[in-house]
C-alpha positions as CSV (number, residue, x, y, z in Angstrom):
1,X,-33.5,-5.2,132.4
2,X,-31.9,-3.1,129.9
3,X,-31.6,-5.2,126.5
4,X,-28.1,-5.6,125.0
5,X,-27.4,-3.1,121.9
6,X,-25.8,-3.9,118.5
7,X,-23.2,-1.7,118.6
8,X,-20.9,-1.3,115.3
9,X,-17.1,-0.8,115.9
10,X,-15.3,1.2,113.0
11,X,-11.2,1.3,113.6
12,X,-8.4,1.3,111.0
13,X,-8.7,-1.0,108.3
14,X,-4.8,-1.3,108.3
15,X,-4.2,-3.2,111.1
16,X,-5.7,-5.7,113.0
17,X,-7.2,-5.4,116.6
18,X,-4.7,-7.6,118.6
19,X,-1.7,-8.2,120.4
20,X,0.7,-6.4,120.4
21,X,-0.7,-3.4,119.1
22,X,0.4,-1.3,116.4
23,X,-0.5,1.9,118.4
24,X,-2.5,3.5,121.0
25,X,-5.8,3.4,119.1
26,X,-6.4,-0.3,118.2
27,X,-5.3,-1.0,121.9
28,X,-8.4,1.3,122.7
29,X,-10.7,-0.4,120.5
30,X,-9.8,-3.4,121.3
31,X,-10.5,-3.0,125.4
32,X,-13.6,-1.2,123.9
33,X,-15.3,-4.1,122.3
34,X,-14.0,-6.6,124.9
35,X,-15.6,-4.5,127.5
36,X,-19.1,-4.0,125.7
37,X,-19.4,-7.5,124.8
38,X,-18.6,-8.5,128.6
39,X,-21.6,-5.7,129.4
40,X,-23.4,-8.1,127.4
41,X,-23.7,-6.1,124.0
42,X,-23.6,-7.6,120.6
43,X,-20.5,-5.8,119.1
44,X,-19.6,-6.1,115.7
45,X,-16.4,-4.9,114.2
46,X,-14.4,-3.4,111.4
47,X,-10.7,-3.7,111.4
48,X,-7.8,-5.5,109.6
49,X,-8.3,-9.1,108.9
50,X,-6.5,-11.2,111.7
51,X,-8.4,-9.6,114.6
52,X,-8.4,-11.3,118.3
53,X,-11.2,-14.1,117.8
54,X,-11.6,-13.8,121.5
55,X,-13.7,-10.6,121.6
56,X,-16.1,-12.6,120.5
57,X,-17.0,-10.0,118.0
58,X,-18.4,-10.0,114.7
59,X,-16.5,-9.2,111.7
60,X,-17.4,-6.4,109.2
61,X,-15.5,-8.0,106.5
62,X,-15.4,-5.7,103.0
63,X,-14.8,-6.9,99.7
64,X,-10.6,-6.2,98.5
65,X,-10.3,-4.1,95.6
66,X,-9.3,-5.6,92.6
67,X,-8.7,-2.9,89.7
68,X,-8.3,-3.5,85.9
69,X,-5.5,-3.2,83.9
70,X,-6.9,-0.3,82.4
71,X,-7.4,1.5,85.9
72,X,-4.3,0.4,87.0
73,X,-2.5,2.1,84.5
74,X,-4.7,5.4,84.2
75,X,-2.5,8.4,84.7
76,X,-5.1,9.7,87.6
77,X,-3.9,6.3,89.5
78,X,-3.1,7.3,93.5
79,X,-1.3,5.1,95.8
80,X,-2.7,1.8,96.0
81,X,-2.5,2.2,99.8
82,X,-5.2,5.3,99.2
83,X,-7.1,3.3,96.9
84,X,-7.4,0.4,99.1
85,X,-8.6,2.5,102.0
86,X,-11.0,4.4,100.1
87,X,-12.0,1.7,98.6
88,X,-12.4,-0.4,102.4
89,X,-14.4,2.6,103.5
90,X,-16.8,3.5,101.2
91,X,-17.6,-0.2,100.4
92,X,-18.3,-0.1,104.5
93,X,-20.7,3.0,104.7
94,X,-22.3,2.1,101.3
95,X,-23.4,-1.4,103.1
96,X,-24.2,0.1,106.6
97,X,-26.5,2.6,104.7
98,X,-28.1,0.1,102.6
99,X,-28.5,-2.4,105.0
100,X,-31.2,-2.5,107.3
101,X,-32.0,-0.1,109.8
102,X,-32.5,-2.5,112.7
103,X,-28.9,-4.1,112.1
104,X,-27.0,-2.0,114.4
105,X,-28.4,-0.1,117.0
106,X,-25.6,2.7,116.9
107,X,-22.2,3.1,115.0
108,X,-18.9,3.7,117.0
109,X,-16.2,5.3,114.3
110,X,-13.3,5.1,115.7
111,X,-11.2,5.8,112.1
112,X,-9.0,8.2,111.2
113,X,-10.2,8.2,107.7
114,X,-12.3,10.7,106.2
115,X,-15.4,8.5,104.4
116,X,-17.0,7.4,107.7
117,X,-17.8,11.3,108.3
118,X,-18.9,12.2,104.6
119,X,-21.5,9.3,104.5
120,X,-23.0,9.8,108.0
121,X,-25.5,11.9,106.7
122,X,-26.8,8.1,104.3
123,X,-27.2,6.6,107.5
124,X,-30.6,5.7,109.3
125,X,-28.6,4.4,112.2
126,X,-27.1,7.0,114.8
127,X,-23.3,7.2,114.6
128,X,-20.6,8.8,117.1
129,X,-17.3,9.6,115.9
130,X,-14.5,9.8,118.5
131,X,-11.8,11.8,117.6
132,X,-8.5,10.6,118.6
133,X,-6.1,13.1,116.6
134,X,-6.3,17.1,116.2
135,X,-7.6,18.3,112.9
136,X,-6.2,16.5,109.4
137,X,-7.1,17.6,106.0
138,X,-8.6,15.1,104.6
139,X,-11.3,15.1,108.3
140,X,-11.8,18.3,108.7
141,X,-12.4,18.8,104.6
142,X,-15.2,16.0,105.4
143,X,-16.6,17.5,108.5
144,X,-16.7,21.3,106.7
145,X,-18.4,19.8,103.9
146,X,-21.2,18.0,106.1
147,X,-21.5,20.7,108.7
148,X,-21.0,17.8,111.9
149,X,-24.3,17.0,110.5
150,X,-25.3,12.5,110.4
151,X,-22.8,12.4,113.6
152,X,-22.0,13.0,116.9
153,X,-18.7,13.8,118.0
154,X,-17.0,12.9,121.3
155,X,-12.5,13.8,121.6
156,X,-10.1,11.8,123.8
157,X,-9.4,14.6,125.8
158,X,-9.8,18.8,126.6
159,X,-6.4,19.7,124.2
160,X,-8.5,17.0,121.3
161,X,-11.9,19.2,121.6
162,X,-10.5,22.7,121.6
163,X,-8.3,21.6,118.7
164,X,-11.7,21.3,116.6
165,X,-13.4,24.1,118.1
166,X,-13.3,26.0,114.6
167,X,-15.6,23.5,113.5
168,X,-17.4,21.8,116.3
169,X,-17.9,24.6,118.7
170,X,-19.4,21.9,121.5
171,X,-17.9,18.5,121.9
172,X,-17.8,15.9,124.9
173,X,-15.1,14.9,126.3
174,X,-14.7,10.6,126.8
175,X,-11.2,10.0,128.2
176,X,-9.4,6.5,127.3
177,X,-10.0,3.9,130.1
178,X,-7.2,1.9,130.8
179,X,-8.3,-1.5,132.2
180,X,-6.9,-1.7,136.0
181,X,-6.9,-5.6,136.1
182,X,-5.5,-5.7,132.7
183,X,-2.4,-3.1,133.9
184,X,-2.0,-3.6,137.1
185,X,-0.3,-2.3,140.2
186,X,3.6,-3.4,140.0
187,X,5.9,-3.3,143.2
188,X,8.4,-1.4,141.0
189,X,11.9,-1.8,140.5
190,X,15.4,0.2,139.5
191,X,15.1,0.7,135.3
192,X,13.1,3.2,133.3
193,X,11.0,2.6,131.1
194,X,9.9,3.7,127.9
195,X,7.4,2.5,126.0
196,X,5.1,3.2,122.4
197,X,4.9,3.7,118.7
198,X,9.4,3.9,117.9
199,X,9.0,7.3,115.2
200,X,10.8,10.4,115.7
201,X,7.6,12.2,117.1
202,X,7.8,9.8,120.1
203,X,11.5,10.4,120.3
204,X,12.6,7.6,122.7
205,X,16.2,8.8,121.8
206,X,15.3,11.9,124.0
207,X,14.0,9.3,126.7
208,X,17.8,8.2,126.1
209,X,19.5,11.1,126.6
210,X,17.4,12.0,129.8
211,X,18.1,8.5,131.3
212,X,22.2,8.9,130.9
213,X,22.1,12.4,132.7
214,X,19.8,11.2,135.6
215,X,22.6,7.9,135.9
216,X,19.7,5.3,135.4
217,X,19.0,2.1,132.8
218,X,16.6,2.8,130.4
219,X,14.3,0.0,129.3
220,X,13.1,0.8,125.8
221,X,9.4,-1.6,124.7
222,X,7.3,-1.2,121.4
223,X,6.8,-1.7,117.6
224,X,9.5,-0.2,115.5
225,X,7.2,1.6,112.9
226,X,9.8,4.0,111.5
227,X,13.1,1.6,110.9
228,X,15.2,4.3,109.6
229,X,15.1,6.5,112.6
230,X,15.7,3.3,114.9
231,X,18.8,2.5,113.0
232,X,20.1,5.8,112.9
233,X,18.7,7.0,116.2
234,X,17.9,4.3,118.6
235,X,19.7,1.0,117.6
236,X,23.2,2.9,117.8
237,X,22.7,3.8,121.4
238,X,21.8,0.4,122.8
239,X,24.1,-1.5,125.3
240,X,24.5,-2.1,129.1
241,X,22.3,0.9,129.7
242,X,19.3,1.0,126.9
243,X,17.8,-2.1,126.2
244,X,15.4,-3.0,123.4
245,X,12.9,-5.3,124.6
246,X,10.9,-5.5,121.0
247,X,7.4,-5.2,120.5
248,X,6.3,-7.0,123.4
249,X,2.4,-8.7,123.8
250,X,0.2,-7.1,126.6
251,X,0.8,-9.1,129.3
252,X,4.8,-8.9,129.5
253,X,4.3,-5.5,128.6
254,X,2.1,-4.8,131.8
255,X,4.4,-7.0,133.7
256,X,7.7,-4.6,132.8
257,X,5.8,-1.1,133.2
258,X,4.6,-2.4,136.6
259,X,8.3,-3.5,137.8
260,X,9.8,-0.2,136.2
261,X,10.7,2.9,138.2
262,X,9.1,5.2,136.3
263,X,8.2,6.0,132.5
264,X,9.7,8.8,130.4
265,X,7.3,10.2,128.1
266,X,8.8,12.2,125.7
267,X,6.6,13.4,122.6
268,X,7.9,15.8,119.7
269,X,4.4,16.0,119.1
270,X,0.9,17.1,120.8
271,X,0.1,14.3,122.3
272,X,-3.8,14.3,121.3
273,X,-4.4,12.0,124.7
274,X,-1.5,10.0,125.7
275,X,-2.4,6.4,126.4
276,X,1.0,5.4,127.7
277,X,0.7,7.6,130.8
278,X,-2.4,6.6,131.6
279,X,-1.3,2.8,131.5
280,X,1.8,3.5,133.3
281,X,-0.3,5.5,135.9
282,X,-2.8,2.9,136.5
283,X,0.6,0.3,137.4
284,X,1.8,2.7,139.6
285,X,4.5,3.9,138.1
286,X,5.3,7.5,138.2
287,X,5.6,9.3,134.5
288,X,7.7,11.8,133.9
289,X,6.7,13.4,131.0
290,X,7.2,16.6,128.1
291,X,4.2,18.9,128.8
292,X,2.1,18.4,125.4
293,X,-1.0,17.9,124.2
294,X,-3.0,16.0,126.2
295,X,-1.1,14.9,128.5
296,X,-1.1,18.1,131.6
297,X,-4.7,16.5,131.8
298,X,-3.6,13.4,133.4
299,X,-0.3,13.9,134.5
300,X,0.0,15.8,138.1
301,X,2.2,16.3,141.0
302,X,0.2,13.1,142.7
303,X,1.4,11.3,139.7
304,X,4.4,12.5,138.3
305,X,6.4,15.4,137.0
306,X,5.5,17.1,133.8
307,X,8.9,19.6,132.1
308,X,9.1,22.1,129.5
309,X,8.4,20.1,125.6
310,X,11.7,18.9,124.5
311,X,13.7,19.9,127.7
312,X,15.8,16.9,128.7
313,X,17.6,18.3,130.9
314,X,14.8,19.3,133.2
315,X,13.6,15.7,132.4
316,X,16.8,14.3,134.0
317,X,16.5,16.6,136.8
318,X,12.7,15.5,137.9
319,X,13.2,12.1,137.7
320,X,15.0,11.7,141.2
321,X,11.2,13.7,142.3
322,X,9.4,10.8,140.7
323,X,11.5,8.3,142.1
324,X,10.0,9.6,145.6
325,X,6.7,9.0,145.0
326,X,4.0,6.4,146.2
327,X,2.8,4.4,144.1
328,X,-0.1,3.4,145.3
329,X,-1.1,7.6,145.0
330,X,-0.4,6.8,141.3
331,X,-2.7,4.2,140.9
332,X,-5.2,5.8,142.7
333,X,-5.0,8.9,140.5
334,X,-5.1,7.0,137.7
335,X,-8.2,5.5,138.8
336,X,-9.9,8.9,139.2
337,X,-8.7,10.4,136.1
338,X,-8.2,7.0,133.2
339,X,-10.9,4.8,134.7
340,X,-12.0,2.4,132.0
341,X,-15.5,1.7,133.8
342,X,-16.3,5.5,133.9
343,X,-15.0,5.6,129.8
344,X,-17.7,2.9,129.2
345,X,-20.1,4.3,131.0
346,X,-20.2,7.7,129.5
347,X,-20.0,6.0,125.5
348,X,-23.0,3.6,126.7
349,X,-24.9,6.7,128.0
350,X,-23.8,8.8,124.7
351,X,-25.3,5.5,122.9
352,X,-28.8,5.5,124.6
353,X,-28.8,9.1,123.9
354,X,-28.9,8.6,120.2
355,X,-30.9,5.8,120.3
356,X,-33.5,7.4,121.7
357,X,-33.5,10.8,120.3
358,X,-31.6,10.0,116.7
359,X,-32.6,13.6,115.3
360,X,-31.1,15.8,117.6
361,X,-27.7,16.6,116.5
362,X,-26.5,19.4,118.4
363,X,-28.7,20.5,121.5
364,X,-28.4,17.9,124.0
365,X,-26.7,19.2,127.1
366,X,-25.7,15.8,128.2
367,X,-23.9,15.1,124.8
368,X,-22.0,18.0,124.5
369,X,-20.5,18.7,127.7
370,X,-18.0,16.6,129.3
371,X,-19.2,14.9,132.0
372,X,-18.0,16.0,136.0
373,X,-15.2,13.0,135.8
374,X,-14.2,14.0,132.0
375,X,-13.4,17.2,132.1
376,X,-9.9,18.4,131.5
377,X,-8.5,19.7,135.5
């Protein structure tokens, strides 16, 4: 029998890994480390304080920062959001690479913050950094200054790798899973639904717009994290047919993407992945989304309808098409394409990779090429 790893989880130190979730990537992490510890690993994690006790995970807790007066009132003083990050991260990598080697058996980063890249060259212990976003400044300054070297890199989809192809020429693919027991197959019903992160690059008001001309309700689910644009753009257009649900906890949220007719998905953005299709997919319902990004990857005409970015018109006009479609096909494409056993498969075959051959960064065919079931179609 294999024995378990100790595998070390590194995700936003903003906000905790819980219900409901402030975004597509702590919902990831979190169905990570619940699926690794059920695989029988010993995960530990780093995240917000307030984290779901019930992953049964450890805690890599850091010390807060606590400046003097002096500092505090030194003209070079940033934001004390910045300073508390930095300060979160680099007391984090200073203590994985002083700690003992046999602590961990491999490091997961999952951040979006530069540190964890620019110390991976301190540590003794392998580390793989997925990338969930296209290329910021503050990553790519750290990954140009380190040459990719201390890490392994894998991206959420084919758009994510060949957006940091300047820099890492070779990258493996890892698609988000989605859970099918945890989203699963709903019989459907007569609203739309939209659901995610409310900011003007998701643009549900376009979602909006698109439901009115097609003649349907539109069902509207998520955190507000930019309350200016809901009160200007959102909030005014509510009534009999747009309803807010709020910021709903997984299990109603499944429960109303599953009894929805279909989902509008309507980035402003390139979508680096798009977790919301994929969740919506696995329920069966249809998507109907903007062609951005990442999403052409899992969106097709067994699943849904994808229409020019930012066209709402031809959004309005393809959702009748959806409508149409079985969704048992859905859920089975979504299976194929957003299979959460496949995801943790591949990362725990990335891990034993590393583990047993730490030193080689950049030649292993296996590592850098997605696998058959990972690759962008």
């Amino acid at each position: 029998m294999t024995p378990p790893m100790r595998i070390a989880l590194i995700a936003s130190n903003h906000f905790p890994i819980r219900q409901p979730f402030a975004g597509g990537l702590e919902a990831h992490v979190w169905h990570l480390a619940r699926a690794l510890t059920q695989a029988g690993h010993l995960v530990s994690l780093f995240a917000a304080p307030d984290s779901d006790p019930s992953l049964e995970s450890a805690l890599l807790q850091v010390r807060s920062l606590e400046l003097s007066a002096a500092a505090l009132t030194d003209s070079s003083m940033p934001s004390a959001t910045f300073m508390g990050d930095h300060h979160a991260y680099l007391t984090l990598m200073l203590r994985l690479a002083r700690g003992p080697s046999e602590e961990f058996d491999v490091i997961h980063n999952h951040s979006l913050h530069h540190l964890p890249v620019a110390m991976a060259p301190m540590l003794t212990t392998p580390m793989l950094c997925t990338l969930h976003t296209p290329p910021t400044p503050w990553l790519e300054s750290a990954i140009s200054a380190t040459t990719g070297t201390g890490a392994r890199f894998a991206a959420v989809s084919g758009y994510t790798a060949r957006s940091w192809q300047h820099l890492l020429p070779d990258i493996t693919v890892v698609r988000n899973g989605v859970d099918a027991q945890r989203w699963p197959l709903g019989p459907g019903g007569r609203d739309l639904i939209w659901f995610g992160r409310i900011t003007p690059e998701k643009a549900p008001h376009l979602a909006i717009s698109a439901a009115r001309r097609a003649g349907l309700r539109l069902v509207i689910a998520g955190p507000v994290s930019d309350p200016g644009y809901f009160a200007r753009d959102v909030q005014p257009e509510l009534g009999s047919d747009v309803h807010y649900a709020g910021h709903l906890a997984h299990r109603e949220l499944a429960h109303l993407v599953g009894t929805s007719a279909a989902a509008l998905v309507t980035p402003q953005w390139d979508e680096p992945y798009g977790l919301v299709v994929a969740e919506a997919m696995v329920c069966g319902t249809p998507v109907v989304a903007f062609a951005r990004g990442g999403v052409p990857e899992i969106v097709d005409d067994r699943s849904g309808r994808l229409v020019p970015a930012g066209d709402v018109a031809a959004m309005a006009a393809a959702i009748p098409q959806a409508l149409t479609m079985s969704r048992l096909a859905v859920h089975r494409q979504a299976a194929k394409r957003c299979s959460a056993t496949a995801m943790v498969t591949d990362y725990l075959d990335i891990y034993r990779t590393m583990i047993d051959d730490p030193g080689r960064t950049d030649t292993d065919d296996r590592l850098l090429h997605p696998s058959p079931r990972h690759r962008a179609s």
